[in-house]
C-alpha positions in Angstrom: 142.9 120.4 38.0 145.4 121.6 40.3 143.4 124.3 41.6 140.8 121.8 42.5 143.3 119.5 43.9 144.5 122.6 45.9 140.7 123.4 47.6 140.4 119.9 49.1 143.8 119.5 49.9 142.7 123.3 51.9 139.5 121.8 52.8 141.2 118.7 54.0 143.6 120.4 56.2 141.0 122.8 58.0 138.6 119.8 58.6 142.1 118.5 60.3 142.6 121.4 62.1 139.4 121.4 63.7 139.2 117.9 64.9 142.5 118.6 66.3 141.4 121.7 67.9 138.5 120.0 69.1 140.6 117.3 70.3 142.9 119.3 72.3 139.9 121.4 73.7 138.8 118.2 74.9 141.6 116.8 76.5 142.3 120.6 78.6 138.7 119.7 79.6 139.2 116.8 81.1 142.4 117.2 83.3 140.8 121.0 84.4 139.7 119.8 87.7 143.2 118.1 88.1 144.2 121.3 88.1 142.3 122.6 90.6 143.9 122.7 94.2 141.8 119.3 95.8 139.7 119.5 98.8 141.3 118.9 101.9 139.9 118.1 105.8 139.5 114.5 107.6 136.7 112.1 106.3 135.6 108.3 107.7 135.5 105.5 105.8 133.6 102.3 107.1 134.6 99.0 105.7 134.5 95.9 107.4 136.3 92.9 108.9 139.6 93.0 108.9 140.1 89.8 106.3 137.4 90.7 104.2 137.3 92.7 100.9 135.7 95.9 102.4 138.5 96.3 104.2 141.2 95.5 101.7 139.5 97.9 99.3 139.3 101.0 101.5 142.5 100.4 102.5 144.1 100.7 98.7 141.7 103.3 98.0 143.2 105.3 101.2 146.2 105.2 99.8 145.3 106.0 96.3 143.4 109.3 97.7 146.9 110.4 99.1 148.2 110.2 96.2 146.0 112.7 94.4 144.9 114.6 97.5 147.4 115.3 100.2 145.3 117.5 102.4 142.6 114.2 102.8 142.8 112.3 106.0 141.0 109.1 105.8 140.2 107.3 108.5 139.4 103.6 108.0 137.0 102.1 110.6 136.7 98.5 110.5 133.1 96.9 110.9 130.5 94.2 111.2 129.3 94.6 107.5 127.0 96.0 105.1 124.3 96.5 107.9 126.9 98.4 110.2 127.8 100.1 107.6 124.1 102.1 106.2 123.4 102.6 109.7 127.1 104.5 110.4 126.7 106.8 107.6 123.0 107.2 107.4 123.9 108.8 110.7 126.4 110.8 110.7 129.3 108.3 112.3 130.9 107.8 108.9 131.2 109.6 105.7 131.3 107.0 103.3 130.9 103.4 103.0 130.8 99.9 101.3 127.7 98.6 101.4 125.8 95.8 99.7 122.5 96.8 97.8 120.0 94.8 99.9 121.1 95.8 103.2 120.8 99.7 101.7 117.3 98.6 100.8 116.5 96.9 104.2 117.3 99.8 106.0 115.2 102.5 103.9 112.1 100.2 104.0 112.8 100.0 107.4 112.9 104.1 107.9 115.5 103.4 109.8 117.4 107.4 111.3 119.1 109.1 108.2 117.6 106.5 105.6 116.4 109.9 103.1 119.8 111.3 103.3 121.6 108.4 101.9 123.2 109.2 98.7 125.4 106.8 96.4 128.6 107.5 94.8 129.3 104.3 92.7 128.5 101.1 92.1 131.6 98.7 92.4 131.4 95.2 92.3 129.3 92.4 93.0 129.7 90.0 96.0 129.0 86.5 95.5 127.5 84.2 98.4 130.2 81.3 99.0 128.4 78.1 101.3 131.5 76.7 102.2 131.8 73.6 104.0 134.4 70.1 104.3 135.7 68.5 101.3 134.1 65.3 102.9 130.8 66.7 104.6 127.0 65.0 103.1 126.1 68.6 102.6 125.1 69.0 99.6 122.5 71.8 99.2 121.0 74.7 101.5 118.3 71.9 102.7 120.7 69.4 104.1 121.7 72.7 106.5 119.0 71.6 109.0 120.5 70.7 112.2 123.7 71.5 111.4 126.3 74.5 113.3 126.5 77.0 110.9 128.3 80.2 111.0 125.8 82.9 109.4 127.8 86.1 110.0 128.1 88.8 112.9 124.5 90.1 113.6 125.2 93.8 111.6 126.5 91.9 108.8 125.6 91.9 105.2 126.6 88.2 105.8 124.0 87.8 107.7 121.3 89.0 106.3 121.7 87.1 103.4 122.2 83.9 105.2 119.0 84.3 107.0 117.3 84.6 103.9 118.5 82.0 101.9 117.5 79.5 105.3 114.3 80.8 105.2 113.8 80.4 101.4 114.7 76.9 101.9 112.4 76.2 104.4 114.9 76.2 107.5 114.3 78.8 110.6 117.4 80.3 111.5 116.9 80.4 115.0 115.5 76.7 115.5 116.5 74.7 112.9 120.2 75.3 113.1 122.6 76.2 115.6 123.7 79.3 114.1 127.0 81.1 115.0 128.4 84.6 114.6 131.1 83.3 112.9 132.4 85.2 109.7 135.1 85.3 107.6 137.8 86.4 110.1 136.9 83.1 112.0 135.0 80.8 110.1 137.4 79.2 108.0 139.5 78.1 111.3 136.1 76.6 112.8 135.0 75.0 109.3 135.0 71.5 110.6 136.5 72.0 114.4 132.7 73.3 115.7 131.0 74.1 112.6 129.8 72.4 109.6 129.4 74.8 107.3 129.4 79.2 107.2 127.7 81.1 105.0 130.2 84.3 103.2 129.3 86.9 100.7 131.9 88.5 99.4 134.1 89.9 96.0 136.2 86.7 94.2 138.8 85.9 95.8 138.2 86.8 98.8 141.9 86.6 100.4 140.6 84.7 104.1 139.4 82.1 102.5 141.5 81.8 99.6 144.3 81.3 102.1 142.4 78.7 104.1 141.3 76.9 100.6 145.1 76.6 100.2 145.7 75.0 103.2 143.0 72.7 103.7 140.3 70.8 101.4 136.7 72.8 101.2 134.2 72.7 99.1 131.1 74.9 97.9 127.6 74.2 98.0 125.4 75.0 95.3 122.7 77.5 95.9 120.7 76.8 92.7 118.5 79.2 90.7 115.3 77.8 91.9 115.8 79.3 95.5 117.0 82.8 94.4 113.3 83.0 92.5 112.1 82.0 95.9 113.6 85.1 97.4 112.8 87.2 94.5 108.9 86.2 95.0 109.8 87.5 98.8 109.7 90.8 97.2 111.4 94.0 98.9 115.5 94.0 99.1 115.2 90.5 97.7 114.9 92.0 94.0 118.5 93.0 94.5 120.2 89.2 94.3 120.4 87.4 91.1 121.5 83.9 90.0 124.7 83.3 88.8 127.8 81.3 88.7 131.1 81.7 90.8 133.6 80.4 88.4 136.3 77.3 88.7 138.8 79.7 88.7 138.1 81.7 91.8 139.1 79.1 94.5 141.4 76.5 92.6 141.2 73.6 93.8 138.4 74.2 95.7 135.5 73.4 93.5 136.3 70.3 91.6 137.0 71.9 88.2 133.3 73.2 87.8 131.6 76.5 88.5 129.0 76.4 91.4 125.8 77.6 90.9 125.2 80.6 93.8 123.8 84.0 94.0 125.4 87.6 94.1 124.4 91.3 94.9 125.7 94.7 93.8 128.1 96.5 96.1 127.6 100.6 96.6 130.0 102.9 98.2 127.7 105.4 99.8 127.4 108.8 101.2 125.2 111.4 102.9 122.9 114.1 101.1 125.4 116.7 103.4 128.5 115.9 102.4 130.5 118.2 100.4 129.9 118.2 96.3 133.1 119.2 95.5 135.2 116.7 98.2 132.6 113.9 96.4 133.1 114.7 92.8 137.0 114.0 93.1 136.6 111.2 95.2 134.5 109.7 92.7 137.1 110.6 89.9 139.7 108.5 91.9 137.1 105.6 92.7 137.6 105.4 88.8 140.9 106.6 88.1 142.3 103.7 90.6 140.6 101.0 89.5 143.8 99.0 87.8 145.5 99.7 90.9 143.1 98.3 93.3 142.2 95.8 90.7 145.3 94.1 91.2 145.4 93.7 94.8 141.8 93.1 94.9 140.5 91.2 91.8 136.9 91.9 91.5 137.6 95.6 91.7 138.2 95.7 88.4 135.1 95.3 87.1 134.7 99.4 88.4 133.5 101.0 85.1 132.1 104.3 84.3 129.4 103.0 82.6 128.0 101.0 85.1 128.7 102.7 88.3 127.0 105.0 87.8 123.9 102.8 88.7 123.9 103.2 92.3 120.1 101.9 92.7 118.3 102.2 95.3 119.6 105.4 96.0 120.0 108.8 94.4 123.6 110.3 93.1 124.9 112.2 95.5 125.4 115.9 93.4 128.8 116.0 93.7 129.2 112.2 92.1 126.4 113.1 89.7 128.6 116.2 88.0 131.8 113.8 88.2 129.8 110.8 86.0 128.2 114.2 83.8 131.5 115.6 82.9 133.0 112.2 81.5 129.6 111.3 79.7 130.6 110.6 75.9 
């Protein structure tokens, strides 16, 4: 009895030793490349306005890259939007960028210069379309827009190529049956009411320029319901890229009468070029990743950055050097 006792207490012990062996291997595998001296060199980083969450974001994640590579430069460049923001790396003005899905999509089936060397590098979060207009105002869906000043974004915008849509899926011409401004979110919220009566926004929850205005003075949100973002799916094209969803109570307290409004969102991407450097775009992945607590609580829908879902940069390819970053932490 003993000697049997004694073979699986043996057996027990090496099966131990090898899952701690494994274990450790495992673990020296994984901080390797932090080992590694990092890629140095200057790189550009287009965002966008200055009070949006583009901006915020590449600003955190600036600072988060200096942290884990000193030898990095980034240089932020502020911009119109989404549209700006394909068009600036697709050609060779920027090295990476945020960019919403559909305006990635508009500018491929466009062929626009560049559009087969764009490359993606994660998926982040999702911005949500926010139709904000006075607490008091008799808007109360997309269809009451007609005739009214609205602010539908500066013209390279991911703002307003949205906006434009969403008009035209409700039956209103942009250019006619509204007198549309280039208003965003930088100056929007100070015109809502005092010249315009409603401006169109798609960005992460909260969005800090119009939290702060919410704060200060009574808006509300109008509902842009299900039936309408069918509409633009049966448009075909980038449209496929939106889906119907909610933005909850809790994102603009106060702001929304207790309820969630019904609205649409769209996938953000950070993006690069076919060109740039695998190994300078493997570790900026693994930082996209590794700060996403830290941005996450400065910007709250950056922490919805996961590995398992950003790596779903559709409609474009990994970039190589983000494809062996996601392959080395597969499970």
């Amino acid at each position: 009895m003993s000697h049997a006792l004694s073979r699986i207490g043996r057996r027990r012990a090496l099966r131990g030793a090898a899952a701690a062996f494994v274990a450790c291997g495992l673990l020296l595998w994984w901080l390797a490349p932090w080992s590694e001296e990092p890629p140095g060199g200057t790189v550009t980083l287009s965002t966008g306005t200055r009070s949006g969450v583009y901006q915020k974001y590449g600003e955190l994640l600036r600072s988060s890259l200096g942290k884990h590579m000193p030898d990095l430069e980034v240089r932020l460049r502020t911009s119109d939007g989404s549209q700006e923001n394909v068009r600036r790396v697709a050609t060779g003005q920027a090295d990476f960028a945020i960019a919403a899905a559909d305006a990635v999509e508009t500018y491929r089936l466009e062929h626009r210069p560049g559009a087969d060397g764009l490359r993606g590098v994660a998926r982040l979060y999702d911005d949500y379309v926010q139709l904000a207009v006075p607490a008091g105002s008799d808007i109360r869906g997309v269809e009451d827009l007609r005739g009214k000043r609205v602010g539908i974004g500066p013209p390279k915008s991911g703002v307003r190529l949205i906006a434009n849509r969403v008009l035209q899926a409700a039956g209103i011409d942009p250019e006619t049956d509204i007198e549309p401004s280039s208003d965003g979110i930088d100056s929007g919220p100070g015109r809502l009411g005092h010249g315009l009566d409603a401006f169109f926004w798609s960005g992460g929850l909260p969005t800090d320029g119009l939290k702060t205005f919410a704060e200060q003075a009574a808006l509300r949100f109008v509902p842009i319901d299900a039936d309408l973002v069918a509409e633009l799916h049966e448009q075909g094209g980038a449209t496929r890229y939106y889906r119907a969803t909610n933005m909850p109570e809790s994102a603009y307290p106060g702001s929304q009468l207790g309820s969630a409004v019904p609205t649409m969102a769209v996938s953000n991407l950070l993006i690069t070029r076919t060109d740039v450097d695998p190994r300078l775009t493997e570790w900026l992945t693994r930082i996209v990743l590794k700060s996403r607590d830290g941005i996450g609580a400065h910007v709250h829908s950056a922490q919805l950055v996961d590995v398992r879902t950003a790596i779903y940069t559709d409609p474009l390819r990994l970039h190589d050097g983000a494809r062996r970053y996601y392959r080395s932490v597969k499970p």
